[in-house]
C-alpha positions as CSV (number, residue, x, y, z in Angstrom):
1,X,166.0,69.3,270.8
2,X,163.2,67.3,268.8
3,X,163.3,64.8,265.9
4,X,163.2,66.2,262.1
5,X,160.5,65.1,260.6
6,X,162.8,64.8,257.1
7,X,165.0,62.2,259.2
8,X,162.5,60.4,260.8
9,X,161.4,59.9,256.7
10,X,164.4,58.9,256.0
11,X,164.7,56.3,258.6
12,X,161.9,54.9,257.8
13,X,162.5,54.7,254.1
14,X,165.4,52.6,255.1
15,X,163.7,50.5,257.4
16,X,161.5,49.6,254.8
17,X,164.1,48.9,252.3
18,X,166.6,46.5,251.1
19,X,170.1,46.9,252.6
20,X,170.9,46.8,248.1
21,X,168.9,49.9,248.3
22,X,170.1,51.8,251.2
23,X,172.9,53.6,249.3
24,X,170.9,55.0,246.7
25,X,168.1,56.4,249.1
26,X,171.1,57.9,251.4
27,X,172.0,59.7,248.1
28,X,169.1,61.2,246.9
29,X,168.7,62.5,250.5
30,X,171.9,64.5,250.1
31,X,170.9,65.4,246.9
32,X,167.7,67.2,248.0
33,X,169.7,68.8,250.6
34,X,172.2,70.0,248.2
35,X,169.6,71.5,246.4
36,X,167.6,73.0,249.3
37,X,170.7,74.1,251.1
38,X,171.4,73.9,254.8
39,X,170.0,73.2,258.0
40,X,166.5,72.1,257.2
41,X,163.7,74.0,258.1
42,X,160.5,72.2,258.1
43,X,156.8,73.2,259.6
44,X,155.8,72.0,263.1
45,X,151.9,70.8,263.2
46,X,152.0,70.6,267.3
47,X,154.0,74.4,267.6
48,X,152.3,76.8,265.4
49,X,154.8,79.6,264.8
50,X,157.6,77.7,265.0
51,X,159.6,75.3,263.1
52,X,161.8,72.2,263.0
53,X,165.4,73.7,262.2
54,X,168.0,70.8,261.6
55,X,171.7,70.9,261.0
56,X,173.8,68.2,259.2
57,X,176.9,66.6,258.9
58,X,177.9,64.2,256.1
59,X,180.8,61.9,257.8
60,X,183.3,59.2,257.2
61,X,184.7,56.3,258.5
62,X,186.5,58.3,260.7
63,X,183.9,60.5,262.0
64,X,183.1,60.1,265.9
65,X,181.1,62.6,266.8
66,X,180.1,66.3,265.6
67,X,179.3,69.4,267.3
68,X,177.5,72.5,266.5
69,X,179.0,75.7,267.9
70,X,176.0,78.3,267.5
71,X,175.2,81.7,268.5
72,X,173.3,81.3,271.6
73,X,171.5,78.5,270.7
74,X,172.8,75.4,273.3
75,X,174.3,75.4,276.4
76,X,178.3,75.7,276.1
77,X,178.5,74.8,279.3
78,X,177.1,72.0,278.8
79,X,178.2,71.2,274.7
80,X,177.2,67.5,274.9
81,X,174.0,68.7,274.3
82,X,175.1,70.1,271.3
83,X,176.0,67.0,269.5
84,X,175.0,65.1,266.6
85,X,173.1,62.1,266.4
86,X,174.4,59.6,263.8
87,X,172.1,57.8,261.9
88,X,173.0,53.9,261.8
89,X,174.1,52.8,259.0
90,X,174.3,55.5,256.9
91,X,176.8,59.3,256.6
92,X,173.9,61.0,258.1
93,X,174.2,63.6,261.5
94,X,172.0,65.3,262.5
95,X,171.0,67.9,265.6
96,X,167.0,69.6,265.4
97,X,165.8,72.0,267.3
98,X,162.2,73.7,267.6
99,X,163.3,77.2,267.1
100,X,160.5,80.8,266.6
101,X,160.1,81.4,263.0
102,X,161.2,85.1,263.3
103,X,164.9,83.5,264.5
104,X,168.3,84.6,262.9
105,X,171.5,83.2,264.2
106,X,175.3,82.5,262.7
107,X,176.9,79.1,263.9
108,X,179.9,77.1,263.0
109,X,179.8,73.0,263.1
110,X,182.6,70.9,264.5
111,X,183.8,67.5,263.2
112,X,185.9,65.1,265.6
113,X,188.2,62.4,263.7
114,X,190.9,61.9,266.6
115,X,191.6,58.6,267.6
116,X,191.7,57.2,270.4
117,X,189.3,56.3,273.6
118,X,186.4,59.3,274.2
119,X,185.9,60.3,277.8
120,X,183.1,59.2,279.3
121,X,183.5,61.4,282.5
122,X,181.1,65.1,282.3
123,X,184.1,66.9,282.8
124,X,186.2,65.2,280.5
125,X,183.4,65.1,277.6
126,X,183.4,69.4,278.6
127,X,187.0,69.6,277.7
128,X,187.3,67.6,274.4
129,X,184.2,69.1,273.4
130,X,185.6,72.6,274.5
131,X,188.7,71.9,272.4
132,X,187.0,71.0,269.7
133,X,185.1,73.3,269.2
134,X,188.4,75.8,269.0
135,X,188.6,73.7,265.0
136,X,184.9,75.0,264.1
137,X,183.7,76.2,260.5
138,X,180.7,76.9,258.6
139,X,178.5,74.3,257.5
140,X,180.0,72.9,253.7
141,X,176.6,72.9,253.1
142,X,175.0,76.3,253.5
143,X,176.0,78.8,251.0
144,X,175.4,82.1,253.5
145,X,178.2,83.0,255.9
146,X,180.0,85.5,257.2
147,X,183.3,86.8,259.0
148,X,183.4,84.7,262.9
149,X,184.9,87.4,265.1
150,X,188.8,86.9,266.1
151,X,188.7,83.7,264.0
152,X,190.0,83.0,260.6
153,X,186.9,80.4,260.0
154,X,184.0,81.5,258.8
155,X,180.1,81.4,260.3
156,X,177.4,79.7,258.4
157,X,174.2,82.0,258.9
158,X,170.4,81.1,258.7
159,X,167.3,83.2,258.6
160,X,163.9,81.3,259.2
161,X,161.1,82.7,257.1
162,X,159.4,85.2,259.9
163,X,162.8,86.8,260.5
164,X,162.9,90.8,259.9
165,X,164.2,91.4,256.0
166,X,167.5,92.6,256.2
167,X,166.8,94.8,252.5
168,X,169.7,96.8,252.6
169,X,172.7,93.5,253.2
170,X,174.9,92.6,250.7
171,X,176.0,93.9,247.6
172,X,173.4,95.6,245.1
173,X,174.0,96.1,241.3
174,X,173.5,99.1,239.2
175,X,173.6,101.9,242.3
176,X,176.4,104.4,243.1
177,X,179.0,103.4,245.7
178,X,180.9,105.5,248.3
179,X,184.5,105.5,248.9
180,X,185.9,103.3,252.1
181,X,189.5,104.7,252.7
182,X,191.8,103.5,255.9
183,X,193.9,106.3,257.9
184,X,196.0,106.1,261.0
185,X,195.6,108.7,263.0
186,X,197.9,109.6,266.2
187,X,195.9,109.4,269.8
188,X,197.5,111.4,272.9
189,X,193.9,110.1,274.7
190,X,194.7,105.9,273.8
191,X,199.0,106.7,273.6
192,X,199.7,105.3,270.1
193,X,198.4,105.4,267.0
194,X,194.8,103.8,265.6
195,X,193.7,102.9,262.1
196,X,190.4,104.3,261.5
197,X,188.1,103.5,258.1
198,X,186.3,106.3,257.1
199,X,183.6,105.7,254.3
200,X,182.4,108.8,252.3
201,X,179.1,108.7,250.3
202,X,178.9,109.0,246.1
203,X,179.2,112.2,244.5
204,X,181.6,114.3,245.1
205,X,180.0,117.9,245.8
206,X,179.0,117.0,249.8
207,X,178.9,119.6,252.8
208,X,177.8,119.5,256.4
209,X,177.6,115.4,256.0
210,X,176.0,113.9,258.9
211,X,178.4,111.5,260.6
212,X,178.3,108.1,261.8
213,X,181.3,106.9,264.6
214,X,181.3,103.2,264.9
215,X,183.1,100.9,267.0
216,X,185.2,97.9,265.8
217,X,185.6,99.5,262.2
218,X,187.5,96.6,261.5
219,X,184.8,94.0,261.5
220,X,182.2,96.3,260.1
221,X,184.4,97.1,257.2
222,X,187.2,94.7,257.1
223,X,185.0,91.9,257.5
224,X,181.2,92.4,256.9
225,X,181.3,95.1,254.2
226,X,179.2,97.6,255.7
227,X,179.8,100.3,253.1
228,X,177.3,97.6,250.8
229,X,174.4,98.6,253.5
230,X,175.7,102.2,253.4
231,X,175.6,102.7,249.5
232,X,171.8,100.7,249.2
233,X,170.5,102.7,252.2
234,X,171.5,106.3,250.1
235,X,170.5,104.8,246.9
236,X,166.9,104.1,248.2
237,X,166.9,107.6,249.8
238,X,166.1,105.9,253.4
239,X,169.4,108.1,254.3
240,X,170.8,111.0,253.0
241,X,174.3,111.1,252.1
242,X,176.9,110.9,255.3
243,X,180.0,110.2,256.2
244,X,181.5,107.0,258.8
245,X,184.6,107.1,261.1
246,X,184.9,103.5,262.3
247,X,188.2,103.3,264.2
248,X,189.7,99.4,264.2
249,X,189.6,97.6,267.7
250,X,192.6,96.4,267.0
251,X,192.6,93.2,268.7
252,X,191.0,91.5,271.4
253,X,192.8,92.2,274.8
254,X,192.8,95.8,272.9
255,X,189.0,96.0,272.9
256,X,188.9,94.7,276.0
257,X,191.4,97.6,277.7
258,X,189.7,100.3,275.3
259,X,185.8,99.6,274.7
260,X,183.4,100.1,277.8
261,X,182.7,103.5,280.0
262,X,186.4,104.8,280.1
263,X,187.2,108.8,279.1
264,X,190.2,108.0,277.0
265,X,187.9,106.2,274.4
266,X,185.5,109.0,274.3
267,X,188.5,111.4,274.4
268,X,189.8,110.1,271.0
269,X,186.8,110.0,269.2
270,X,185.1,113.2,270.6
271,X,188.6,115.2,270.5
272,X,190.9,113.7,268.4
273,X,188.8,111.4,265.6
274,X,186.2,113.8,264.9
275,X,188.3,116.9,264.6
276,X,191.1,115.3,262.6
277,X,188.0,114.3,260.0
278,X,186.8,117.5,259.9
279,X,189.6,119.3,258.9
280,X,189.8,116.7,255.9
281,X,186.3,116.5,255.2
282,X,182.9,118.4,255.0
283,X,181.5,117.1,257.9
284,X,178.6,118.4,260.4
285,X,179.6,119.5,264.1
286,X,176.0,119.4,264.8
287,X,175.4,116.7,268.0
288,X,171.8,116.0,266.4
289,X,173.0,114.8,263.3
290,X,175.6,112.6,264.4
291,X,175.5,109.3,265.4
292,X,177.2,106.9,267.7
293,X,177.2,103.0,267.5
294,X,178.7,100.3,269.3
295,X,178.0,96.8,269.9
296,X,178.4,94.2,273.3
297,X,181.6,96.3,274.7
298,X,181.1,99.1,272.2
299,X,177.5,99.2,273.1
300,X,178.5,100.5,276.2
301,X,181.1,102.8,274.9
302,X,178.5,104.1,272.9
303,X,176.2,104.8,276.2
304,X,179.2,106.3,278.0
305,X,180.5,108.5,275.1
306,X,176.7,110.2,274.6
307,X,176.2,111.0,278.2
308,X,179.8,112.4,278.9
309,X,180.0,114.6,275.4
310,X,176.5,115.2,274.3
311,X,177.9,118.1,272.7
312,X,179.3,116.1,270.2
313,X,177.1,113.0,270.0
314,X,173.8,113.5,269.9
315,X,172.2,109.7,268.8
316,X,173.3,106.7,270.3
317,X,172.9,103.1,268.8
318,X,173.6,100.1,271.2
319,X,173.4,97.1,270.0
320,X,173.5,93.7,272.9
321,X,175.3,96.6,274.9
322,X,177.9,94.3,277.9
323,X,175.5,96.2,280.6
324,X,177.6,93.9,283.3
325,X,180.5,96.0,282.5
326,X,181.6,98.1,285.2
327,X,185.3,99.7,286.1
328,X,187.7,97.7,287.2
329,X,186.7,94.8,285.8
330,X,189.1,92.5,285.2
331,X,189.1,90.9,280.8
332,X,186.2,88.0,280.6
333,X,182.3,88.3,282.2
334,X,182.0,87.5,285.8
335,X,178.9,85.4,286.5
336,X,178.7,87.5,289.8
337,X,178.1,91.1,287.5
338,X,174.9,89.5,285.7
339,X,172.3,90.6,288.0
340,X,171.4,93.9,289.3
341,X,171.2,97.5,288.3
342,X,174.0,98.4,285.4
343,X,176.4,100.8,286.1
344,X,175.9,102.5,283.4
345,X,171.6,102.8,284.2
346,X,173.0,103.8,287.6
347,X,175.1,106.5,286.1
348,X,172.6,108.5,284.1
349,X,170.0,108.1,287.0
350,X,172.6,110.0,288.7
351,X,173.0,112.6,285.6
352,X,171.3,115.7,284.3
353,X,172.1,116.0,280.5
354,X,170.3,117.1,277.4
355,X,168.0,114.4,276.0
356,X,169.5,111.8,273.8
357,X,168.1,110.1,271.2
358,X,169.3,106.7,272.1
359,X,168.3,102.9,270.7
360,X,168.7,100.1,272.1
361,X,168.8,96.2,270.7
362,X,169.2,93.2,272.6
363,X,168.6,89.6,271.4
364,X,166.0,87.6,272.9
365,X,168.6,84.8,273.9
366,X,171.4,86.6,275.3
367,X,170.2,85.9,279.3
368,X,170.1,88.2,281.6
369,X,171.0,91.5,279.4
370,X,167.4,91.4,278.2
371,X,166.4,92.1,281.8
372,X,169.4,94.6,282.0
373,X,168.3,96.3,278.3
374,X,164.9,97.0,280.0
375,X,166.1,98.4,283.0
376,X,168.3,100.8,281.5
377,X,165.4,101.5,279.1
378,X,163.7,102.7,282.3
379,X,166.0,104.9,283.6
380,X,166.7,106.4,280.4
381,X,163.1,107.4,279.8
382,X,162.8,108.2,283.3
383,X,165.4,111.3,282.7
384,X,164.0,112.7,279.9
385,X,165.4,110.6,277.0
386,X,164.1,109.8,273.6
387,X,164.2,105.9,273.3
388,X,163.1,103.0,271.1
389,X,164.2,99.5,272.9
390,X,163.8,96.9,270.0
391,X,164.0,92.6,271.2
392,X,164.6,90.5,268.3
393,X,164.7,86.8,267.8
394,X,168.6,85.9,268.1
395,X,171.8,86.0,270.2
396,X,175.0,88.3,270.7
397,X,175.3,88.0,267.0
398,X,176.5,90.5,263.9
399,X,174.2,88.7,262.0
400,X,171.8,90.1,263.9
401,X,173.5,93.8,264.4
402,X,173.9,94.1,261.0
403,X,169.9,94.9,260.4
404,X,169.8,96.6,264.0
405,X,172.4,99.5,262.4
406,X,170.9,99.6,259.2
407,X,167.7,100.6,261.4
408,X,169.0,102.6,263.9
409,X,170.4,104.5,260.4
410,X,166.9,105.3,258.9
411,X,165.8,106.1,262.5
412,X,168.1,108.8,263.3
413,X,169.5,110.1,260.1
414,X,166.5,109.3,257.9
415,X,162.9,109.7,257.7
416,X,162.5,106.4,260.2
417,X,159.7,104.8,257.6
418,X,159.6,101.6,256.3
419,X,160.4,97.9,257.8
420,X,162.5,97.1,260.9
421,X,165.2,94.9,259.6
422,X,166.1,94.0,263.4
423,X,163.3,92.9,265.5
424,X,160.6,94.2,267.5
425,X,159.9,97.0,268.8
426,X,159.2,96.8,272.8
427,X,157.8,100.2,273.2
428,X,154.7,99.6,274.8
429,X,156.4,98.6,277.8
430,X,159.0,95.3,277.2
């Protein structure tokens, strides 16, 4: 953490005042940030390349402390060191941090009002923080957000000015749009039935589409309106037209008994999501022209599912893959699986199989799996493998994912020109 130089203004503009005064110059300080949006972003003269990034809070009365719940930025096991400071005397909190220019992260922000005495124990401060941040939204004061995973609040998002363009995000005027339609299809491999979204692209006179099969086609489609990337990547011809099968993950113990290396998973969409498509729809059976992507859990899926059944998938997009997993895990990351080989490096060190074409994206702060990313990275060229291992400037993020696919898309399907919306490449050795 470091002091914003926009605060440090501010103090001293009160300082120098009046107390008649102090009100007005509190105002027009939330007046400029209402206008330049949320958190600040300011240039650092002693840390070239990086900037001053502060959040805010405008309190109350009642206000006794505030806490900012962001993607891998803070410790949360440690979450006093993610609180605001209040500046005396006025509505002002703040929290700055010196952050690389190129970062993109989503984060939520926390406001405590309970009465009553505040612990002043470690381990109590960890719990009431901890439950606190369980009432967590986006900032009021920053315009961007997005869907928070298994939440019904929303996640503010920021972008500083050296992050990679996302082009293709959001909604575009004036182009053709595809049609997203939601089946349930019946699984002998996962014993019940699944809803899956399928998108189709525009026109209507399609064959041999080339397919994408996503993981967690509820947040992709329910949530962050992928088929807006879709339609903008075909309109600018970076893709050609093809089709996505994105079953939902349902929920989160789901995901967690589903997602990862296991055959049933790779069973239903191999043998019982792609074939039910294809009877439906004019879709490629060609392994080289279909793609498989999966992020954190699905990441791994997506690993699994390319070395079991190359036949079917031939292109594999990971995205923060959970490396640490390994069978029989029990729900929830053991600090004990965060070192060593994965199991899933160990597993095609172990296999012969025809090459993939596989990427992989990992986020500079998500700890260890940067380590683990390169490792696997390794072993995957090692055996033959065509791979492109890409480190960008964020955390275990969708905000982040988002412009990894959208890559990973023009890579594989498309003619793989143009600007990485993710990160950087690391193919010159990490």
């Amino acid at each position: 953490m470091i002091a914003s130089p926009a605060i440090e203004r501010l103090a001293a503009r009160l300082a120098a005042a009046p107390a008649g005064e102090h009100s007005a110059l509190v105002e027009e300080f939330w007046a400029a940030v209402r206008r330049g949006g949320t958190p600040l972003v300011e240039a650092l003269q002693d840390a070239p390349g990086h900037r001053a990034v502060t959040f805010l809070w405008r309190g109350h009365r009642a206000t006794r402390q505030v806490l900012l719940v962001a993607n891998r930025i803070g410790d949360r096991e440690h979450l006093a060191g993610s609180l605001f400071t209040h500046l005396t005397g006025t509505d002002v909190w703040h929290l700055s941090y010196r952050l690389r220019g190129d970062h993109r992260a989503s984060y939520q922000i926390a406001a405590d009002i309970s009465p009553g005495e505040l612990p002043s124990d470690p381990g109590g401060v960890q719990r009431r923080l901890r439950a606190l941040s369980a009432h967590a939204a986006a900032d009021p004061l920053n315009t961007d957000s997005v869907p928070a995973r298994w939440k019904p609040a929303r996640s503010s998002v920021f972008a500083l000015p050296e992050a990679p363009a996302q082009p293709w995000h959001g909604r575009r005027a004036g182009i053709a749009r595809g049609t997203v339609e939601r089946h349930r299809i019946p699984s002998a491999a996962l014993g019940c039935e699944r809803d899956v979204w399928g998108y189709l692209p525009p026109g209507r006179d399609h064959a041999d589409l080339p397919v994408l099969a996503l993981c967690d086609g509820d947040m992709w489609f329910g949530g962050l309106r992928l088929q807006e990337t879709l339609d903008a990547l075909i309109a600018d011809g970076r893709v050609p037209p093809f089709a996505v099968l994105a079953p939902d993950a349902v929920d989160n113990p789901t995901r967690w008994g589903e997602l990862g290396g296991r055959d049933e998973y790779v069973a239903f969409l191999a043998d019982e999501v792609l074939p039910w498509a294809s009877e439906r729809l004019p879709l490629t059976a060609d392994p080289a022209r279909t793609v498989l992507a999966g992020q954190s859990l699905g990441g791994v899926s997506a690993l699994y599912a390319g070395l079991r059944r190359p036949d079917r998938f031939g292109n594999v997009l990971a995205h923060s893959a959970s490396l640490w997993w390994r069978p029989g895990l029990a729900p929830g990351i053991p600090e004990q699986s965060m070192s060593g080989t994965p199991w899933i490096a160990g597993l095609y060190a172990e296999t012969r199989r025809p090459p993939l074409r596989v990427r992989l994206d990992v986020g500079l702060h998500e700890g260890p799996m940067v380590g683990q990313h390169r490792a696997l990275c390794e072993v995957l060229r090692s055996r033959g493998h065509d791979v492109t291992h890409t480190e960008f400037n964020g955390g275990h993020d969708y905000v982040c994912w988002r412009g990894a696919l959208a890559d990973g898309l023009v890579a594989t399907l498309g003619n793989g020109d143009g600007p990485m919306a993710s990160g950087r490449d690391t193919d010159d050795g990490h």
